[in-house]
Steps between C-alpha positions, in 0.01 A plus 500: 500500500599797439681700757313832627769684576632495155183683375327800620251450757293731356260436231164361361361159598612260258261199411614179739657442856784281526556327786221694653710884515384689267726653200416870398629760221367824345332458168626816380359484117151497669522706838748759399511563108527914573502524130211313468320676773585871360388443134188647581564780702527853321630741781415819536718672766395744736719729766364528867407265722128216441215596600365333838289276391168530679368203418562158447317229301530153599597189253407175544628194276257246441717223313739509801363671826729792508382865632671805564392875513617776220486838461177579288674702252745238390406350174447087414726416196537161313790290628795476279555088664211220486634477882443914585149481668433852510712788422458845556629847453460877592307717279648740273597890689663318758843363625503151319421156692460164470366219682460122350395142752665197249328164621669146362357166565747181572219180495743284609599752797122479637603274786799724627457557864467868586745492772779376316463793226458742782824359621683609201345832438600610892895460350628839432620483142795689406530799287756265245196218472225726411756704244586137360100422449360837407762580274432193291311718265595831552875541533509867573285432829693558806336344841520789724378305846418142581260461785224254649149650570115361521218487286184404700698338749718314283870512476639705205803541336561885342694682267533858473617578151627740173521447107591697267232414214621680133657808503289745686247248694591386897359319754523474894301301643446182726348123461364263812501145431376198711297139417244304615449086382490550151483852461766790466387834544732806376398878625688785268428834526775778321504847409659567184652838406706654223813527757600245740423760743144608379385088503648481889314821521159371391496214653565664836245736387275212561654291751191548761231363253757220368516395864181501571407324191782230626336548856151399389585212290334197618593133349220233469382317795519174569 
């Protein structure tokens, strides 16, 4: 079998357990195809800071039991991945944002026990293993922080992030990953910006309704 320290802890649930530990990578042409994901967003900058958002509309997935709350302005676009659930963006006129949930299925992961994936999501990752994943399609991206968090309770691993995309396009943002049997669930919100510093700027421009959106996500019960 082979050895899990020779491969990043980190990473989507891949289908079967050997020897009853579960083996887990990233499936980076799916969750994390930035390319993919930007194709349909036309930006339209804006200086100054987003407006609060006064209220919030909440989503709810029916195929897969997912919820989480949104600011009411933000606008539902087509997902650029068959695995990007729901994708959304800010509305032209103001500092540019992103958010996208990317949900794969493993069948032959279904029997996974929770508390063994929890187990590896509560490892920190290092800064060097997310770099090596999420720069598997984008090799100007640069891994800024490596961190463990929660989604609903659940162990996450997360990367705070920045990419050069093209000549004048940027983005800073951050992605929260975690599993449950059969299921990995991806989180990605970004601001994007014609400078390095006017993406880190937008996305901090949002950073309270990104975090609440993250806040208020619930996964399916069992």
């Amino acid at each position: 079998m082979t050895d899990r320290k020779a491969e990043p802890v980190i990473g989507l649930l891949v289908e079967g357990i050997l020897n009853k530990k579960i083996i887990l990578e990233y499936d980076m042409r799916l969750l994390f195809s930035l390319r993919g994901i930007l194709l349909f967003f036309v930006c339209v900058l804006a200086a100054g800071n987003a407006p609060a958002a006064n209220t919030t509309a909440r989503y709810l997935n029916d195929q897969f039991g997912f919820s989480f709350h949104y600011p009411a302005s933000w606008i539902f676009t087509p997902g650029a991945q068959r695995a990007m659930r729901v994708q959304l963006v800010t509305p032209d006129g103001v500092p540019a944002a992103a958010c996208a949930v990317m949900v794969k299925e493993y069948p032959n992961a279904v029997n996974a026990r929770q508390e063994e994936i929890d187990e590896i999501f509560e490892q920190t990752p290092t800064k060097e293993e997310l770099q090596e994943v999420l720069g598997q399609e984008e090799e100007h991206l640069h891994v800024i922080k490596a961190s463990t968090g929660r989604l609903d309770g659940r162990p996450t691993h997360v990367g705070t992030y920045r990419l050069r995309q093209g000549l004048d396009e940027y983005l800073y943002g951050r992605v929260i990953m975690t599993a449950t049997p059969g299921l990995t669930w991806s989180v990605s919100c970004r601001g994007l910006g014609e400078s390095r510093e006017q993406a880190k700027k937008n996305f901090v421009s949002w950073q309270q309704d990104i975090d609440a959106l993250i806040d208020s996500f619930t996964l399916p019960t069992d």
